[in-house]
C-alpha positions as CSV (number, residue, x, y, z in Angstrom):
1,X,45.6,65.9,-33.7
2,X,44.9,69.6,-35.2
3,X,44.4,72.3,-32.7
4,X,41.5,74.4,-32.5
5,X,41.7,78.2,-32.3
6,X,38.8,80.0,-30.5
7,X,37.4,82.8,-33.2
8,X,36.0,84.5,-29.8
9,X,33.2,82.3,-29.4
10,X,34.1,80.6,-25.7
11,X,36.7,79.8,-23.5
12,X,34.5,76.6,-21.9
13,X,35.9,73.3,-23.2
14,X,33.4,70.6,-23.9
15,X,34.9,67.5,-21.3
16,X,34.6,64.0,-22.0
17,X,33.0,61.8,-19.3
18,X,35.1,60.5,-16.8
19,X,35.2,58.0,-13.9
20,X,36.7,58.3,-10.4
21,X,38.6,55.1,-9.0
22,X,35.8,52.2,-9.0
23,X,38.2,49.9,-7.7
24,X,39.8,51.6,-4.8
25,X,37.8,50.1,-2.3
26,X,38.3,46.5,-3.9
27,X,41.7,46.7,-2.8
28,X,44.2,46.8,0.6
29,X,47.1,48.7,1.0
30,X,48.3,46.5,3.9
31,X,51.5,46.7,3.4
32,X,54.4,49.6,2.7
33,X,56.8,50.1,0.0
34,X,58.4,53.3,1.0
35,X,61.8,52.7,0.2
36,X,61.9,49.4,-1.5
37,X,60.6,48.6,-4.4
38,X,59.9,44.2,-3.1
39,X,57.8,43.6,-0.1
40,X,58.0,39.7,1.1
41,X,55.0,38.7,2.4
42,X,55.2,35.3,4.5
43,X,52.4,33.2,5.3
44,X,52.3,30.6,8.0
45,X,50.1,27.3,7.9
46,X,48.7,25.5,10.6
47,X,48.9,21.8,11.7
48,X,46.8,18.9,11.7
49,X,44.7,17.9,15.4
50,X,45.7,15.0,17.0
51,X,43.7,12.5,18.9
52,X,45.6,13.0,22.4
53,X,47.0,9.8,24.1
54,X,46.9,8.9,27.9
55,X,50.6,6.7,27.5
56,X,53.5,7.4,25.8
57,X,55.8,10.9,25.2
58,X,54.5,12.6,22.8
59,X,50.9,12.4,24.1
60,X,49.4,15.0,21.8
61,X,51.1,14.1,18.9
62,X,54.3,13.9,16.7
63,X,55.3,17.8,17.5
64,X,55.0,19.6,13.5
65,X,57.5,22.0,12.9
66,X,55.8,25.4,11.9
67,X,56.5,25.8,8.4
68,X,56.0,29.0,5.9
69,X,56.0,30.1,2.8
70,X,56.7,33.7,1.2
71,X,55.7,35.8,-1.5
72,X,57.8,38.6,-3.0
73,X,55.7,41.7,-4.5
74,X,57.7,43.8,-6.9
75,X,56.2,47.0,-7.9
76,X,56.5,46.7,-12.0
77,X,54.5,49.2,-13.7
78,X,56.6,52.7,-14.3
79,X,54.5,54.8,-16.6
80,X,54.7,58.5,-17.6
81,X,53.6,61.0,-19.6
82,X,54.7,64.3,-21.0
83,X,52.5,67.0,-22.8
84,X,53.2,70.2,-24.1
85,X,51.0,73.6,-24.6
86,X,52.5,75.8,-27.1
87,X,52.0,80.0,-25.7
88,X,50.6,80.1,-29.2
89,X,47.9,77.9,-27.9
90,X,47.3,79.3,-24.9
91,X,46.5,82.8,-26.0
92,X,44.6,81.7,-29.1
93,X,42.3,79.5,-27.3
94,X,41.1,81.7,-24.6
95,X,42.9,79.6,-22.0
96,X,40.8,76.5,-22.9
97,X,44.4,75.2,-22.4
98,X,45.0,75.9,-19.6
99,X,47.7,73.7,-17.7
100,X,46.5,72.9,-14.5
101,X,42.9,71.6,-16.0
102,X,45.2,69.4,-18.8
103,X,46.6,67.8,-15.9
104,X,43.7,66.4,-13.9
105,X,42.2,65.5,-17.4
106,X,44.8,63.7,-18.0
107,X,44.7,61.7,-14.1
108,X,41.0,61.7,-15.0
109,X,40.6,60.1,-18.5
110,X,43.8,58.3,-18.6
111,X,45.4,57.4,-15.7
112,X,42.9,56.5,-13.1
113,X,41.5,54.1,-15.8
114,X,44.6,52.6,-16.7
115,X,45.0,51.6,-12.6
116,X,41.4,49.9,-12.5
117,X,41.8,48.4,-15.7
118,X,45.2,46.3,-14.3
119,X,43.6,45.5,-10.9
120,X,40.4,43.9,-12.4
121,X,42.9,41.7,-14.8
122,X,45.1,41.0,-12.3
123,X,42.2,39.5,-9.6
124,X,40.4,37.8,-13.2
125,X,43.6,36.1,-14.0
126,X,44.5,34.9,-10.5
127,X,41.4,33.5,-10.1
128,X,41.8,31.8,-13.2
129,X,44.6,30.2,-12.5
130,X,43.1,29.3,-8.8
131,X,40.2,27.5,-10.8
132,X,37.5,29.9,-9.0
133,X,36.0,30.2,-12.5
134,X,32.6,29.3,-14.7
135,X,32.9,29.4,-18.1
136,X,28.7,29.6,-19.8
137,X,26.3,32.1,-21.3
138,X,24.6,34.2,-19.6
139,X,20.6,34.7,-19.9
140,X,17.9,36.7,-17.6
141,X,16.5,33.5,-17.1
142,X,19.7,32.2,-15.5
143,X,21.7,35.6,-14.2
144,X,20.7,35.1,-10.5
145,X,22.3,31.4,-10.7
146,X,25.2,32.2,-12.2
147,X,25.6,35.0,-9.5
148,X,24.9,32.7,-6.4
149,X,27.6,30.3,-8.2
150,X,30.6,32.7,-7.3
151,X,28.6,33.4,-4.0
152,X,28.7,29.8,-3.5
153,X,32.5,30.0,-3.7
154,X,33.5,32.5,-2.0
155,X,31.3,31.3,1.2
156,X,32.6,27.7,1.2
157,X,36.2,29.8,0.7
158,X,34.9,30.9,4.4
159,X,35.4,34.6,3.0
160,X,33.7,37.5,4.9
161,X,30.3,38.4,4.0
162,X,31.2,42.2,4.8
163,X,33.1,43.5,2.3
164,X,32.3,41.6,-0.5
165,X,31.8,43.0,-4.1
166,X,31.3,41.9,-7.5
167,X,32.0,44.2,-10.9
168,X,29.3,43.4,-13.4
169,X,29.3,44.0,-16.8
170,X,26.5,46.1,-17.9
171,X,25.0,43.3,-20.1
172,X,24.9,41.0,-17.3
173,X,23.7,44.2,-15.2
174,X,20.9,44.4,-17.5
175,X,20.7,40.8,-17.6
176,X,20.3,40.3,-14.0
177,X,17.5,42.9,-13.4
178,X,15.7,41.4,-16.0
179,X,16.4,37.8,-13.8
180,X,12.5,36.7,-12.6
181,X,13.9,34.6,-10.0
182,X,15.3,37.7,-8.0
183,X,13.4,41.1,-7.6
184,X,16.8,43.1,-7.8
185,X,14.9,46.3,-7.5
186,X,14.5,45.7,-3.9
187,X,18.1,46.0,-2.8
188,X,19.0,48.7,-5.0
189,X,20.0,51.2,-2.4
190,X,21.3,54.7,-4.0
191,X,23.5,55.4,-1.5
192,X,27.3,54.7,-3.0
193,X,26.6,56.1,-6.1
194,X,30.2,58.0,-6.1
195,X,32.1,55.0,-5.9
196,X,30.5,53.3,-8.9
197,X,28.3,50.8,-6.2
198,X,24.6,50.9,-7.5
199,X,23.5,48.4,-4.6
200,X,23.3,45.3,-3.3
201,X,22.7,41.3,-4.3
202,X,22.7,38.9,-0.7
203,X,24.8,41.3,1.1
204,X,27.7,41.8,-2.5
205,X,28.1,45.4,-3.6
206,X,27.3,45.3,-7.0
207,X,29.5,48.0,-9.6
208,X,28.9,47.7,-13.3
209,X,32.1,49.2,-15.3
210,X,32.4,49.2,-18.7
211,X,32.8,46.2,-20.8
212,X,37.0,47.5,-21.5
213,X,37.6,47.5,-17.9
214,X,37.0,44.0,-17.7
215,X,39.0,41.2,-19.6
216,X,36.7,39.5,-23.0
217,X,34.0,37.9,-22.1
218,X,33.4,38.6,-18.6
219,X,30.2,38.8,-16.8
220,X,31.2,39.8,-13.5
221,X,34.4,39.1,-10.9
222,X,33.6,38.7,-7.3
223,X,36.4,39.9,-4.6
224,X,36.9,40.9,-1.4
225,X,39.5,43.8,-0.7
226,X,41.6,41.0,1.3
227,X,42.5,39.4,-1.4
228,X,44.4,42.2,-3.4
229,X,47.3,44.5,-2.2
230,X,47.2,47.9,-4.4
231,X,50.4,49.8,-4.3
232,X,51.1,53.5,-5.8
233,X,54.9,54.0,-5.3
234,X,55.2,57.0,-6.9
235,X,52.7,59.8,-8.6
236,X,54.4,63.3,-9.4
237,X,53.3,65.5,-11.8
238,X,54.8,68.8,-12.6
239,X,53.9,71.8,-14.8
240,X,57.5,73.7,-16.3
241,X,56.5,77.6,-17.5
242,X,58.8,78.3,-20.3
243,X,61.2,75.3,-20.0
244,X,64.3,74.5,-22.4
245,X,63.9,74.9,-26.3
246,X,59.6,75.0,-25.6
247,X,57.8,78.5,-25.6
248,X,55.0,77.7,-23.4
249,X,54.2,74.9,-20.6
250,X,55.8,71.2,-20.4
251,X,53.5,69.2,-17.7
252,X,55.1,65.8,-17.2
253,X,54.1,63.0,-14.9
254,X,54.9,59.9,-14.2
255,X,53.0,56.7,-11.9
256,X,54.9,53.3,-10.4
257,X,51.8,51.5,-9.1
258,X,51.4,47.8,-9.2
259,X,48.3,45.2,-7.8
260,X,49.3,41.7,-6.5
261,X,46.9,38.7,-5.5
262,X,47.4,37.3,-2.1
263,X,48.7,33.6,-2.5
264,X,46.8,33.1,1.2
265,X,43.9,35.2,0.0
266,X,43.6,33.9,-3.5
267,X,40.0,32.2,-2.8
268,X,38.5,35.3,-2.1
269,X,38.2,36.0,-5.5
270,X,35.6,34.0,-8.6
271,X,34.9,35.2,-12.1
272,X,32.2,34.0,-14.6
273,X,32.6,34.1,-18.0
274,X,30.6,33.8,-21.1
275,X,32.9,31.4,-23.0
């Protein structure tokens, strides 16, 4: 991509839109990976109830012994980054350059995306694969139903109602409004607007993200932060002034960050698509 050299007009760069996390507080960090890169996570069952028995030795039943299962976590995503501003470029563009403002652009547009993009696949395809899916198209007339459906689910699932969110599509946000059935209007508290919430449908946060976040053909995925263990083992970023064979700024940065589904947690999480 060519450069473009300021001719004294303005040193204010014209910023792209941007989005903080949306899916921070979809997530747990439960657990800790400093100095490790695998967590094992065990989870213990129960046992069956017995009718109890006024003869006999084992009056309240053949004793179970307590079994468990485990789950390893390895953090697998190592990503990084490297960038370069020529001094040429620096003093020709009236520091529109600059380093420091590169670098949260950078975390901004690319990076904090990239994050919320792999979480939302990763819950979508674990509930997949857990069958806590409908597959039909979507209409105003029908938006409401289909949303009750994963509802439906997640309550059966005996999730918690607190806590509960769903990321919507803006066609099936638009969709939804539109839905006769349900006067959305009414629950559309303002209050969360920094974290991407726009309100509330029976008690479920409600975030629309844009259509790339989510994988094809998704209306909306419906978690709760139990479900999901987020994990950023590593994030360092650092600027070098003059380094090495470069007459100007390196900035570098690298991320290990990772999202894992809870095999104990797994129903707390439906999607619906549209095919």
């Amino acid at each position: 991509m060519a450069i473009n050299y300021a001719s004294k007009y303005s040193s204010k760069v014209a910023e792209r839109f941007k989005l903080k996390s949306l899916t921070e507080g979809a997530i747990n960090r439960d657990y800790e990976w400093s100095g490790v890169s695998t967590v094992t996570v065990y989870s213990v069952p129960t046992v069956g109830m017995n009718n109890y028995s006024l003869s006999g030795l084992a009056r309240y039943g053949t004793p179970a012994e307590l079994q468990n299962t485990k789950q390893d976590l390895t953090v697998s995503k190592d990503r990084s980054f490297a960038i370069t501003i020529d001094r040429k470029s620096l003093d020709d563009t009236q520091g529109a350059m600059e380093a420091g403002k590169a670098l949260a652009r950078q975390i901004d547009e690319v990076i904090i995306p990239e994050v919320d993009i792999y979480r939302l696949v990763a819950m979508s395809t674990a509930a997949i694969a857990n069958s806590a899916t409908a597959a039909a198209a979507v209409t105003k007339d029908n938006a409401y139903i289909k949303f009750l459906a994963g509802t439906e689910w997640l309550g059966e699932k005996k999730v918690p109602m607190n806590g509960r969110k769903a990321f919507v599509s803006y066609a099936f946000y638009s969709l939804i409004r539109q839905d006769p059935s349900f006067m959305l209007a009414s629950e559309m508290a303002k209050e969360e607007l920094e974290t991407g919430v726009v309100g509330k449908i029976d008690g479920v946060k409600i975030i629309p993200v844009p259509s790339a976040y989510l994988p094809a053909n998704t209306a909306f995925l419906m978690c709760h932060p139990s479900a999901t263990v987020g994990v950023t083992k590593l994030e360092d970023y650092k600027t070098h002034d003059n380094p090495p064979g470069i007459n100007g700024i390196l900035i570098e940065g690298r991320i290990r960050y990772d999202a894992f589904v809870l095999d104990a947690k797994k129903d707390a999480l439906y999607v619906h698509t549209t095919v």
